[in-house]
MIDREN-201042 format. One line per 2 residues: number of its first residue (from 1); their letters; for each residue x, y, z of C-alpha. Coordinates in steps of 0.2 Angstrom, whole numbers, plus 5000, padded with zeros to 4 digits. Layout:
<nodes>
NUM = A = X/Y/Z | ...
</nodes>
This chain:
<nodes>
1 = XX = 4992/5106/5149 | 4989/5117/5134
3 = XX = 4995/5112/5116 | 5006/5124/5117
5 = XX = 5016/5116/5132 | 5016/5102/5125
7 = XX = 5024/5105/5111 | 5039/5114/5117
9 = XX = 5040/5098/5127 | 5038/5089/5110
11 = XX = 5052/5099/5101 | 5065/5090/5115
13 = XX = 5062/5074/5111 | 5055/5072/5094
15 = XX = 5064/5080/5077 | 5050/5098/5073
17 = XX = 5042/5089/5088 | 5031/5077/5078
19 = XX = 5031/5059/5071 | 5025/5066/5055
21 = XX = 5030/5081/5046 | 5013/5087/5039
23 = XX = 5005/5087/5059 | 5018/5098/5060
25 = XX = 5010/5119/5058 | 5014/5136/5067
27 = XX = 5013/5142/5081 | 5010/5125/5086
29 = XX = 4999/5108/5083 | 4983/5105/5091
31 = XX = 4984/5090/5106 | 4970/5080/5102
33 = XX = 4963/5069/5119 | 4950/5057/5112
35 = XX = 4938/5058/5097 | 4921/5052/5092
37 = XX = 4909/5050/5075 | 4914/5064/5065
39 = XX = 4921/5074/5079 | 4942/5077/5087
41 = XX = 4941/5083/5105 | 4958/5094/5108
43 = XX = 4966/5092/5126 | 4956/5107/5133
45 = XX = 4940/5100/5126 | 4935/5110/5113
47 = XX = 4926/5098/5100 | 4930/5100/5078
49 = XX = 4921/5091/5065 | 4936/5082/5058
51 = XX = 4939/5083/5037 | 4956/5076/5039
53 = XX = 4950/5058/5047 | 4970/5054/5051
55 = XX = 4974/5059/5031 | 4961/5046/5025
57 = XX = 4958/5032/5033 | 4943/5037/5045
59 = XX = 4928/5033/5031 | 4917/5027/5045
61 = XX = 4924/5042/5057 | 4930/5040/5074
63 = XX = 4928/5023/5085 | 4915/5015/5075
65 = XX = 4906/5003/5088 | 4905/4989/5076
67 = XX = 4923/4989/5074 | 4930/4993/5089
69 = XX = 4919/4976/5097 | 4928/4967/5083
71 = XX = 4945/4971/5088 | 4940/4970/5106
73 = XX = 4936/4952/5104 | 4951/4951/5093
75 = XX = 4961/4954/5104 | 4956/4943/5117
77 = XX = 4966/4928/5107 | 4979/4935/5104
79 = XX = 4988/4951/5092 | 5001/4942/5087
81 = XX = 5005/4926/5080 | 5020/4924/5068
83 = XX = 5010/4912/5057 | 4996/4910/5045
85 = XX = 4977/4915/5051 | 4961/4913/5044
87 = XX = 4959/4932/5043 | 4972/4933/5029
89 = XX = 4959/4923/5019 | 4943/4932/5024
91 = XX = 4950/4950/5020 | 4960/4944/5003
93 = XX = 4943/4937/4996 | 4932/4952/5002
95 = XX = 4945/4961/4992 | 4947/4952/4976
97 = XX = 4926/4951/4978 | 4927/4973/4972
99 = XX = 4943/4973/4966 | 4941/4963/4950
101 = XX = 4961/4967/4942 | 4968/4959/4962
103 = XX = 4968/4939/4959 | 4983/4935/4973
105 = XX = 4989/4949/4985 | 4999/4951/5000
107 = XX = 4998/4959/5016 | 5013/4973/5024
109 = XX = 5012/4986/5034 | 5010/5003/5029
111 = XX = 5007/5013/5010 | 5026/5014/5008
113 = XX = 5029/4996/5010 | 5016/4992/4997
115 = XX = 5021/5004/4983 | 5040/4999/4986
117 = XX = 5035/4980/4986 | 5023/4983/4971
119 = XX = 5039/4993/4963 | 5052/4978/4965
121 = XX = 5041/4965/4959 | 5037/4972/4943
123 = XX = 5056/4974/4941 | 5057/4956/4946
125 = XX = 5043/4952/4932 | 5049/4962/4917
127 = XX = 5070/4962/4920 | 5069/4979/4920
129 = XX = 5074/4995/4928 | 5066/5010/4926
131 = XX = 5049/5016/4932 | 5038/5031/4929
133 = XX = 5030/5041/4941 | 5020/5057/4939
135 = XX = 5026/5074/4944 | 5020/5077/4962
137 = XX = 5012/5062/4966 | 5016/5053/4983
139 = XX = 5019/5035/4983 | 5027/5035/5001
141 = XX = 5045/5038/5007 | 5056/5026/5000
143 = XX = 5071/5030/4988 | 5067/5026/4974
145 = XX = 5052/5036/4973 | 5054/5052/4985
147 = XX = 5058/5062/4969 | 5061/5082/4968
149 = XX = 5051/5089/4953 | 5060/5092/4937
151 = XX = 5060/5106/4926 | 5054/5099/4910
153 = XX = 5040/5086/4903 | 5049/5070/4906
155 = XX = 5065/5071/4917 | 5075/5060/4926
157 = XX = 5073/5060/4947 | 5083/5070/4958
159 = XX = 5080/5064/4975 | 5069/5074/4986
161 = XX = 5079/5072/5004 | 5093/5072/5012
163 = XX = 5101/5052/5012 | 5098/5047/4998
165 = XX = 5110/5043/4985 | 5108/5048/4967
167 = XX = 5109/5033/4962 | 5094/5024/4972
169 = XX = 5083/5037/4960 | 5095/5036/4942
171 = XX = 5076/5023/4937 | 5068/5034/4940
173 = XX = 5058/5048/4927 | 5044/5059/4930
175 = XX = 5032/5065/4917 | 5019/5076/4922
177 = XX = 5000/5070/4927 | 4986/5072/4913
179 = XX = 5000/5075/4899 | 4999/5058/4886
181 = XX = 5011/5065/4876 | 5027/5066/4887
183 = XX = 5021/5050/4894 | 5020/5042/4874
185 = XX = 5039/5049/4872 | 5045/5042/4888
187 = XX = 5038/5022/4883 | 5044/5026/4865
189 = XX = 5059/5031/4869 | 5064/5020/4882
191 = XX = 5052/5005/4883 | 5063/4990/4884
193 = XX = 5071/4997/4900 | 5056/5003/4907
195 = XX = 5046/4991/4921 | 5033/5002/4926
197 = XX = 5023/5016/4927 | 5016/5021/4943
199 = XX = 5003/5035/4945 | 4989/5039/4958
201 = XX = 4971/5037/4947 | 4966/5053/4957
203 = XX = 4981/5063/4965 | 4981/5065/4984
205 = XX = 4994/5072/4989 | 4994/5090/4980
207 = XX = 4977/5092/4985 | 4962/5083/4974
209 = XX = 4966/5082/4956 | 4957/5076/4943
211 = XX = 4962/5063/4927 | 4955/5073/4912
213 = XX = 4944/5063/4903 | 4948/5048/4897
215 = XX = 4967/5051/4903 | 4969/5035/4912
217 = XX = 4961/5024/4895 | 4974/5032/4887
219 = XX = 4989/5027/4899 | 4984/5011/4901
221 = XX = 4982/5009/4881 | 5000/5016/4881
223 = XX = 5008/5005/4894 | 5000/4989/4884
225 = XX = 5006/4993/4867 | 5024/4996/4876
227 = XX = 5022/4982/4884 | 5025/4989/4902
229 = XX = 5016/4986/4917 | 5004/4998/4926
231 = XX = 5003/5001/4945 | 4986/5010/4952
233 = XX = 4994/5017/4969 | 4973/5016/4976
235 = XX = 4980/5020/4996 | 4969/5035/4996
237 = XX = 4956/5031/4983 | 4953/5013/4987
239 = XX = 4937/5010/4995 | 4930/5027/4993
241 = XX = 4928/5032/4976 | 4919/5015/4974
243 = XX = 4919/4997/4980 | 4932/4994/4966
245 = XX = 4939/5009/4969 | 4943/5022/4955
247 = XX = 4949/5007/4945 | 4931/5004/4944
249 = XX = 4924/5022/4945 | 4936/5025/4929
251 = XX = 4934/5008/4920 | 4953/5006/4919
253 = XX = 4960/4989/4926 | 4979/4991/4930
255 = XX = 4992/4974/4932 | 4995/4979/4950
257 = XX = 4987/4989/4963 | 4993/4996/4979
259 = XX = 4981/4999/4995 | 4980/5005/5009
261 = XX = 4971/5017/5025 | 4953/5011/5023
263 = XX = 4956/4994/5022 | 4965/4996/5037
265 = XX = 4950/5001/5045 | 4959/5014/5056
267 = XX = 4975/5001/5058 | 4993/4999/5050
269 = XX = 4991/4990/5034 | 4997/4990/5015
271 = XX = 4993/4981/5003 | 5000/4977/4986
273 = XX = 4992/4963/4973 | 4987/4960/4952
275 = XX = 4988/4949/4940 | 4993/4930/4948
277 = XX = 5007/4928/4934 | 5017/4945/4942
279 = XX = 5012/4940/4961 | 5017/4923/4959
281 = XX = 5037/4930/4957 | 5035/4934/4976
283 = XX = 5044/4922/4989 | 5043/4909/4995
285 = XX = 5036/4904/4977 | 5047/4916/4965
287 = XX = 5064/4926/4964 | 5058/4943/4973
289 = XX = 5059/4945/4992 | 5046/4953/5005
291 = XX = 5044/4949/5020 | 5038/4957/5037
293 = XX = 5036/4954/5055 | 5019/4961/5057
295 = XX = 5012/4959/5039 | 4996/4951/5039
297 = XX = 4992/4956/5058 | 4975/4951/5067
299 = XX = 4970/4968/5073 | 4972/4976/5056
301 = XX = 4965/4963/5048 | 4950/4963/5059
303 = XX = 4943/4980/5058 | 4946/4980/5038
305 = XX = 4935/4965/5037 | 4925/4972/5048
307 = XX = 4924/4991/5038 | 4923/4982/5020
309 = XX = 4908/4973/5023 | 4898/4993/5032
311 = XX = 4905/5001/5018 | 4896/4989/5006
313 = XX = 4881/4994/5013 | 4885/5013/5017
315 = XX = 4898/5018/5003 | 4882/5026/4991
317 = XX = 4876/5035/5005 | 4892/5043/5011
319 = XX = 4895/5047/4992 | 4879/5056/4989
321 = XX = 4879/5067/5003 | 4900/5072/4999
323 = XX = 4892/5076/4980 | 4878/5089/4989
325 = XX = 4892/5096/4999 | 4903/5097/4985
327 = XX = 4892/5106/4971 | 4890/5118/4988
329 = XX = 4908/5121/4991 | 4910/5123/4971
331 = XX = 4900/5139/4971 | 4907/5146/4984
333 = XX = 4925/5143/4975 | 4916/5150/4961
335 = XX = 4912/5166/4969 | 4928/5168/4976
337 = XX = 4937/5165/4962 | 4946/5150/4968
339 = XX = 4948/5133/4962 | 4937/5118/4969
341 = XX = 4941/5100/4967 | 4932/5085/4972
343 = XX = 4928/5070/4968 | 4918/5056/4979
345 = XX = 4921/5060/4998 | 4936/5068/4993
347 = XX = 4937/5087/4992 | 4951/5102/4992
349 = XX = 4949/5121/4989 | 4963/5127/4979
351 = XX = 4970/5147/4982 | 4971/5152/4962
353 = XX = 4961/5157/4951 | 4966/5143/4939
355 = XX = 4961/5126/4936 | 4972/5112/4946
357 = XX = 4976/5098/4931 | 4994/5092/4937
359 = XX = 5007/5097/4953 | 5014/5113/4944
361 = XX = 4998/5120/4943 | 4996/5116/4960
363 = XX = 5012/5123/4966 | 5005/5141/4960
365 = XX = 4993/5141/4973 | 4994/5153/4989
367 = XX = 5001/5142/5003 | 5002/5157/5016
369 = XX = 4984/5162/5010 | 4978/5143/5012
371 = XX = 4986/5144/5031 | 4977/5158/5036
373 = XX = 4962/5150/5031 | 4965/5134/5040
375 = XX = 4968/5145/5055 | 4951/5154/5054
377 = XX = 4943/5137/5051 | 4952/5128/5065
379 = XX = 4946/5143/5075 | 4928/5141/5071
381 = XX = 4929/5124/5076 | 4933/5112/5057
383 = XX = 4948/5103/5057 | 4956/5103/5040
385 = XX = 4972/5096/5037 | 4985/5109/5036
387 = XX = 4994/5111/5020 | 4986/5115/5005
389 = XX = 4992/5100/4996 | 4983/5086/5007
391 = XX = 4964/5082/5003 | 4951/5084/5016
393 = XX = 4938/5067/5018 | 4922/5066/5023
395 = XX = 4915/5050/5032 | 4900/5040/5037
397 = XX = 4899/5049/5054 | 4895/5067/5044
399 = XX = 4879/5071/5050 | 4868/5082/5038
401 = XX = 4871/5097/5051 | 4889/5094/5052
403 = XX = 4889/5098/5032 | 4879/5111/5033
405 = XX = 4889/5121/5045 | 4904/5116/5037
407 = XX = 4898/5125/5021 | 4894/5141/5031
409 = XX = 4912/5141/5040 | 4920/5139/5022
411 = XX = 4908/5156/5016 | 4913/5164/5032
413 = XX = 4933/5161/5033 | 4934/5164/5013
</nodes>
């Protein structure tokens, strides 16, 4: 069958006819049938080189042999166990080994459950209510953080869907990314009720955007001096910016730190940890419940043991090659008069003319140009992901030639 049947089949049995809403694009999603290195194969077997790498987690591109003979054997003992295993260990220290701010952790399931666990356990810590977010960034889709964009420089949430109550989001205010001083009247103003702040070090989810220069010294000076905690949500940039993710790429060391995607290796898996003082609050040792049937599993745990120790010897390498295709990409945005924006093996051409520092500026950008563009390119054969505020990713698997090409398409389809 073509992709097309498919998903008028699709649109029967599942809401817009996907599991997730971004898969989702017009006339209809491509039906991918089996993938391999840095390549997706569609149902009818045409082959793309793959920049979306399932929204992140891919850093070693498609069915990397050494992890799939991991899980294999994994699997042969078992997938599920409903108790402590020795993985839990291996993982957490290979961890806590890059991630110098991470000194106790725990396991769950997905992004979402680690920034809402990470959330309620620095409410539990401080006895307070309110957190911070930043305008735009994406923490996962829970309530208290699945927050509509307000109309001014530090505004109370609104919440961002249907079913949830107002008051699952009264906690929580929004200032907008790379602006200190709405941030410094927020903590002034309301300090002693504030648990939190949350941001992503590098903002994913409206494309790629940069900290200005010494932005994130200056929020982790604030939140110390207010005596409020600081959560790096790292589920995109863990493991890919650097070892120690951009924590250590920036120099900034946060109380608490969410991760996620690559340390799943290709798996389901969340992760929140910091400080031993906050994580100690968890159960069974403190007040603040998590819990989860398949937190901790072998499979996950397995192939991010397994991805952790490749990267440490790959992770330069994938990095200098995304900065050769990166400086490439940004002259051709130059010449085009649009906006590039890339950091690591994270990259994302923006349709304006103007320079991306926070999610209003994203929001000016040409959606319905950026679509047409993702069309030409799936068309020529490279898989981006289609929105203009997702981030494309380049992996391991990249070959030379794969780049170079992809940096032809991008002249071409611009």
């Amino acid at each position: 069958m073509k992709s097309s049947e498919l998903y008028k089949i699709a649109e029967e049995l599942l809401p817009a006819g996907v599991s997730s809403p971004v898969r989702a694009f017009e006339p209809n999603p491509i039906y991918m049938k089996d993938a391999d290195g840095s390549k997706l194969i569609d149902i009818e077997g045409k082959s793309y080189i793959d920049y979306c790498l399932g929204f992140g987690p891919l850093i070693l591109g498609h069915k990397n042999p050494t992890i799939m003979r991991a899980v294999i054997e994994r699997l042969k003992r078992g997938w599920l166990y409903g108790t402590p295993i020795e993985e839990e260990i291996t993982l957490a220290r290979l961890i806590m080994k890059h991630v110098k701010s991470i000194e106790m952790l725990r396991y769950v399931n997905t992004g979402t459950e680690a920034t809402m666990s990470a959330i309620r356990v620095a409410r539990g810590f401080t006895s307070k209510d309110k957190i911070v977010k930043m305008e735009g960034s994406f923490h996962g889709a829970h309530d208290t953080v699945l927050v509509k964009a307000g109309s001014g420089g530090a505004t109370f949430g609104v919440p961002n869907s249907a079913g949830i109550p107002k008051e699952s989001v009264k906690n929580t205010i929004q200032v907008s990314f790379n602006d200190l001083d709405s941030l410094s009247y927020v903590l002034d103003k309301s300090k002693d009720e504030i648990a939190a702040v949350i941001l992503e070090p590098v903002m994913g989810n409206v494309g790629v955007v940069l900290p200005e220069k010494d932005y994130l010294r200056e929020v982790r000076a604030l939140t110390s001096e207010n005596e409020v905690l600081l959560i790096f949500d790292e589920i995109i940039t863990g493991f890919r910016l650097s070892l120690g993710g951009a924590q250590e790429y920036y120099d900034v060391t946060p109380d608490l730190t969410t991760l996620g995607k690559i340390v799943g290796g290709g798996f389901p898996i969340g992760i929140f940890g910091g400080r031993r003082d906050i994580m100690e609050n968890i159960s069974p040792l403190g007040p603040v419940y998590q819990a989860g049937t398949f937190s901790g599993n072998p499979i996950s745990l397995t192939a991010g043991i397994e991805t952790i120790k490749i990267l440490e010897e790959v992770l330069d390498d994938i990095n200098k090659k995304s900065d050769v295709m990166n400086r490439s990409l940004s002259e051709i945005a130059e010449d085009k008069n649009y906006f590039f924006s890339g950091v690591a093996s994270m990259f994302q051409m923006f349709f304006t003319n103007k320079r991306v520092n926070n999610y209003n500026d994203a929001m000016q950008c040409d959606k319905d140009e950026y679509m047409k563009f993702f069309r030409r390119m799936l068309n020529e054969g490279i898989y981006l992901p289609p929105s203009q505020f997702e981030t494309n990713f380049i992996s391991a698997a990249h070959s030379k030639e794969d780049l170079e090409k992809t940096v032809e398409v991008y002249k071409k389809c611009l």
